[in-house]
C-alpha positions as CSV (number, residue, x, y, z in Angstrom):
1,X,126.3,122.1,80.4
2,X,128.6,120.8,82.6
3,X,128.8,116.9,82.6
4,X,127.0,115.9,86.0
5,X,124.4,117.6,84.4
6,X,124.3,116.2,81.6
7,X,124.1,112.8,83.1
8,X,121.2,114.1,85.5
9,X,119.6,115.5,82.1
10,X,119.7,111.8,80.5
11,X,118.6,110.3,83.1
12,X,115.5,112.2,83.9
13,X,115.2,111.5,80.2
14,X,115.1,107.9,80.5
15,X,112.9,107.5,83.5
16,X,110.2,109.8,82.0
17,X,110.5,108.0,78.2
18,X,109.9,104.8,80.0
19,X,107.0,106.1,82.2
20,X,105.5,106.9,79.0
21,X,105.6,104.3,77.2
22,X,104.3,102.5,80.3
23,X,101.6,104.6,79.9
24,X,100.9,104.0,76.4
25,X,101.0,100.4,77.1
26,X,103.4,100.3,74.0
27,X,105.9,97.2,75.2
28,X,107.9,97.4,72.4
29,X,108.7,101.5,72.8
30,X,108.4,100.4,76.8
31,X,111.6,97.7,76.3
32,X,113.7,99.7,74.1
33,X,114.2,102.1,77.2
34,X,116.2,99.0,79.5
35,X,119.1,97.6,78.4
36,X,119.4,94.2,77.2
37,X,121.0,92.8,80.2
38,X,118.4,94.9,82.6
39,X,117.9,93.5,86.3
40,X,114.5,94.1,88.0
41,X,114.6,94.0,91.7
42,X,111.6,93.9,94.7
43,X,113.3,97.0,96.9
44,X,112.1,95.3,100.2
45,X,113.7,91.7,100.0
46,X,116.0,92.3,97.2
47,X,114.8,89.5,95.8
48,X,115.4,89.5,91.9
49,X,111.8,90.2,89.8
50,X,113.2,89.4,86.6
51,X,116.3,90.2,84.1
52,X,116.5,90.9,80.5
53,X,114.1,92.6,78.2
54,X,112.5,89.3,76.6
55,X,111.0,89.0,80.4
56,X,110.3,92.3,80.8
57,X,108.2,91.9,77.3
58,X,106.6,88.5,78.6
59,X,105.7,90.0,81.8
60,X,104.6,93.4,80.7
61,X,103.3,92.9,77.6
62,X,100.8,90.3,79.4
63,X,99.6,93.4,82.3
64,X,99.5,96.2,79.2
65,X,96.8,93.5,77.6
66,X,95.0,92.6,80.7
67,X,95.1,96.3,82.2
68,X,93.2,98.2,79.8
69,X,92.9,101.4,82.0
70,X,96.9,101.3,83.2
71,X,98.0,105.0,84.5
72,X,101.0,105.7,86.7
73,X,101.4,109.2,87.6
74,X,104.8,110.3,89.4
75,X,103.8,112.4,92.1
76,X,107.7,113.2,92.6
77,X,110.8,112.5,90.7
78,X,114.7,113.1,92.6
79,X,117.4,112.5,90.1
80,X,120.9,111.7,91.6
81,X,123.8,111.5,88.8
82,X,122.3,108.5,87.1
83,X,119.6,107.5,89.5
84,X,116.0,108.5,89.5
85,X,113.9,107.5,92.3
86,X,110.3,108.2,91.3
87,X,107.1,108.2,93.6
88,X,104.2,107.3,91.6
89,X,100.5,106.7,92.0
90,X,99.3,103.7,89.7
91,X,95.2,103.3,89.0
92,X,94.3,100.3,86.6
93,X,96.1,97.8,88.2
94,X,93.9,96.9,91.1
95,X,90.7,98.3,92.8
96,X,92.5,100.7,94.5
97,X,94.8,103.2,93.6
98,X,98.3,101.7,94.5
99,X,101.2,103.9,95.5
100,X,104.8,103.1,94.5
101,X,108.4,104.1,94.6
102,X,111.0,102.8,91.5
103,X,114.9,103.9,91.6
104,X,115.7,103.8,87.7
105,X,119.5,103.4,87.2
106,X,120.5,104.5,83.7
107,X,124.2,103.6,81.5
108,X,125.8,106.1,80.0
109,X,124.1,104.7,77.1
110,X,120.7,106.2,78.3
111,X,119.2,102.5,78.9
112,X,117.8,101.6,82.1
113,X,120.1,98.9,83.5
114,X,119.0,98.8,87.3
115,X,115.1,99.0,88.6
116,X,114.0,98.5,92.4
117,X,110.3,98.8,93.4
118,X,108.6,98.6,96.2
119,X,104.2,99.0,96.1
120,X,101.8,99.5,98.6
């Protein structure tokens, strides 16, 4: 395996061990997948959403308890070296199903270091 594809391998890893976790609503398994230092980012303004996983615990360990019937669902997942950009469909978080994209950038540790996302 040559190494861009390796990196493209490890990456596609990463996004899809955190979607499922996610899924799970398992915050711990869900925050080992980010680095420590992770940087969350709203892809429209740019705006920062949040660093470092003891947010990303607070924050999402507060939706996986109030959104018993959490699902996102990529509908389509590119992988560039080490950026995924996945297009997802997410049903439990409001009344409606509500569309997303999130670009996953992943260390050559395999942690997530990078997120943007942008919802609908």
């Amino acid at each position: 395996m040559t190494e861009a594809n390796e990196i493209e391998r490890r990456t596609r890893a990463s996004a899809q061990a955190q979607l499922d976790a996610y899924n799970a609503r398992d915050v711990d398994a869900f925050v080992a997948c980010f680095a420590p230092d992770v940087e969350l980012f709203d892809l429209q303004t740019g705006a920062s959403r949040g660093q470092g996983r003891a947010n990303m615990r607070r924050d999402y360990g507060a939706l996986f308890d109030r959104a018993t019937s959490l699902c996102a669902r990529v509908t389509n997942r590119s992988v560039v070296g080490n950026v995924a950009f996945d297009r997802e469909v997410v049903t439990g978080l409001r009344d409606a199903p509500v569309h997303a994209m999130a670009i996953y950038e992943v260390g050559d540790d395999g942690l997530i270091s990078r997120v943007w996302f942008v919802i609908s």
